[in-house]
N, C-alpha and C positions, 0 to 999 in steps of 0.2 A: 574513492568517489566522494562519500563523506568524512570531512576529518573528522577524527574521534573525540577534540575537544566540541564541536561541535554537536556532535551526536549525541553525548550525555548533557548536552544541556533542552535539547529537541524535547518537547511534549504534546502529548495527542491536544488540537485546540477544544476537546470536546470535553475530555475525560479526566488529563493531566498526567496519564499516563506516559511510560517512559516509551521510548520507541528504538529498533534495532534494526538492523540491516534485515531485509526478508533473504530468506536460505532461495539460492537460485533455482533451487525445485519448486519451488514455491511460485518463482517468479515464470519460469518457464511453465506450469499447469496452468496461470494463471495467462498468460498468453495463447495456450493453444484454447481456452475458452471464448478469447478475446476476438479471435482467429475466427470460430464459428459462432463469432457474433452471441454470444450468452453472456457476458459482463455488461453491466449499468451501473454507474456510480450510486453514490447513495440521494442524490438528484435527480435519478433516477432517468439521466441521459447513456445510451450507449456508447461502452468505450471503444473508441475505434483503431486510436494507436497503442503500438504493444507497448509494455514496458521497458523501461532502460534496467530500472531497479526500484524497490520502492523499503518504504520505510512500515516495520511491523510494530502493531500495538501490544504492550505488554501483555494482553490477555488474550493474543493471539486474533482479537476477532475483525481486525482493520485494517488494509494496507492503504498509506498515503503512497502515490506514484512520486515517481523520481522520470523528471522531465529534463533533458538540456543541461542533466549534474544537479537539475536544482528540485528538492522535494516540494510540492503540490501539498502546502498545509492549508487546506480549503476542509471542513467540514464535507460540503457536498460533493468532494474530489475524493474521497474514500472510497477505498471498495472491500463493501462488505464480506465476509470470506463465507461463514457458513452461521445455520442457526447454533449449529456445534462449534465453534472457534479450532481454526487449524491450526498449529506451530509450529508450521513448516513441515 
C-alpha cells in the first residue's frame, strides 16, 4: 500500500514523529466505532467512511487515515485514539 522508502521518510505534520503502518486490529476497532458513529476527527467532524488503512504515530496516540492509497496528512484529519495512547 505504502512503499517502505516512503514510509520512513513520512512524519506526523504536527509532532515529527515517525509514522507506521496501523496493525489491522487497530484499523478494524477503529472501524466498528466509525460504524456506530463514535469517531470525530481532531476537527472535530464525524468520520463517516471506514478506513482503507491508516498511518500510526510513534507514540501510538494518532492515526492519519489512508484514503484512495493515499494517506490524509491533515492535522485536523487525525484521529485521536485515546487519552491513554493505543499500539495497536
Amino acid at each position: 500500500m505504502i512503499r517502505p522508502k516512503l514510509l520512513e521518510i513520512l512524519r506526523c505534520p504536527e509532532t515529527h514523529q515517525k509514522l507506521s503502518l496501523a496493525p489491522a486490529e487497530l484499523i478494524e476497532r477503529l472501524n466498528a466505532k466509525i460504524k456506530e458513529r463514535q469517531i470525530s476527527n481532531r476537527a472535530g467532524k464525524r468520520v463517516e467512511e471506514p478506513l482503507e488503512a491508516g498511518l500510526l504515530r510513534e507514540d501510538g496516540a494518532v492515526v492519519y487515515p489512508i484514503r484512495g492509497k493515499l494517506p490524509i496528512m491533515l492535522i485536523d484529519e487525525g484521529l485521536l485514539l485515546a487519552v491513554e495512547p493505543l499500539k495497536g
